[in-house]
N, C-alpha and C positions, 0 to 999 in steps of 0.2 A: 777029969782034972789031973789025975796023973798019969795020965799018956802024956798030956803037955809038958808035967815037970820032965817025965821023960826024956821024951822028945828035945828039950832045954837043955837038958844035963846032957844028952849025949854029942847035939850042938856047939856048946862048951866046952867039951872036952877035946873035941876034933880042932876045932877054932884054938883053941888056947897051944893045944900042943903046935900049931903050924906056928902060932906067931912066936912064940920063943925061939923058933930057930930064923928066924926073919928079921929083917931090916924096915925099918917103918922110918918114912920121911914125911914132914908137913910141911908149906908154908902157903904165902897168899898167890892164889890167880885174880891176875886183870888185866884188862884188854881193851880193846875196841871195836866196835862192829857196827857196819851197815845195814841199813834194813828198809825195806818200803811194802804196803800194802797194795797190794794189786784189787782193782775193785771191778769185778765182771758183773754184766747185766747191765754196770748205771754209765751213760754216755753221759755225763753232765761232768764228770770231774774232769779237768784238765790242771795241766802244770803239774804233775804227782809226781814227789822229787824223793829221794832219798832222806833218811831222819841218820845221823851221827848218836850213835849210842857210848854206853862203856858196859861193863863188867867186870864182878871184883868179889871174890869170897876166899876161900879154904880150900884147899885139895889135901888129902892122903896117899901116899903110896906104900905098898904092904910087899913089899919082896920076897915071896915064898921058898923059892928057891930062884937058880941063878936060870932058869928058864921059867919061869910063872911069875908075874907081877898082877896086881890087884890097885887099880884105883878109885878112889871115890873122892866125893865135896860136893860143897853146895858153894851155887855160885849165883848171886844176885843182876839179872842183864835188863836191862833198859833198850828196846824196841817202839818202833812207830817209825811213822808217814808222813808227809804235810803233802797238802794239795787246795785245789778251790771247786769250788760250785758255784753253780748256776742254778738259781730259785726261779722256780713258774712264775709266770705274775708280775717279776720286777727283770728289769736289767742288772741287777747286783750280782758280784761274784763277792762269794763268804768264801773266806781263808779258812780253811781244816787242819786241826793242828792232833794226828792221833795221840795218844802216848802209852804204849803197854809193860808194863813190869812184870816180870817174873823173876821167880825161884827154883831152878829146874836143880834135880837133885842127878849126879851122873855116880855111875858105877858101869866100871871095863876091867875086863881083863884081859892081858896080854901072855900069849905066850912067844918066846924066842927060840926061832932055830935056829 
């Protein structure tokens, strides 16, 4: 238990002293993006079209120095597919509508030469 406060406190110290000398900027990311599922092994789909998403959360940038940047955020993106199938047994094609959500969390750092 006290290797970890350790460990914490010396974390903190390091952390703390970089960002006082640093520039920290926030605001919202959002976008747009395309997406489609590729679906190998099944021959029955046909028509698999592109799905129109968005994306939209938070970023941080942490300027450490004037060569070292640090970014992070979470950013909420909306993915999927549409397409149809072919069911055994009948002449019907079903319309398939995928829809995937995520939360993906990014963290980059950049250095400049």
């Amino acid at each position: 238990m006290t290797q970890k406060i350790n460990i914490l406190s010396v974390l903190f110290i390091l952390l703390s002293s970089n960002i006082c000398f640093s520039q920290i900027s926030y605001g919202p990311v959002a976008g747009m993006n395309i997406s489609t599922i590729l679906h190998d092994g099944i021959e029955d789909f046909e028509d698999i079209s592109h799905k129109i998403g968005f994306h939209a959360g938070i970023g941080v940038d942490i300027s450490v120095s004037e060569l070292f940047k640090i970014s992070s955020g979470i950013i909420y993106t909306k993915k999927g597919s549409r397409g149809q199938i072919f069911y055994y047994g009948s002449n019907d094609m079903k319309k398939i509508n995928y829809n995937l959500n995520y939360i993906p969390i990014k963290f980059l750092t950049q250095h400049f030469v």
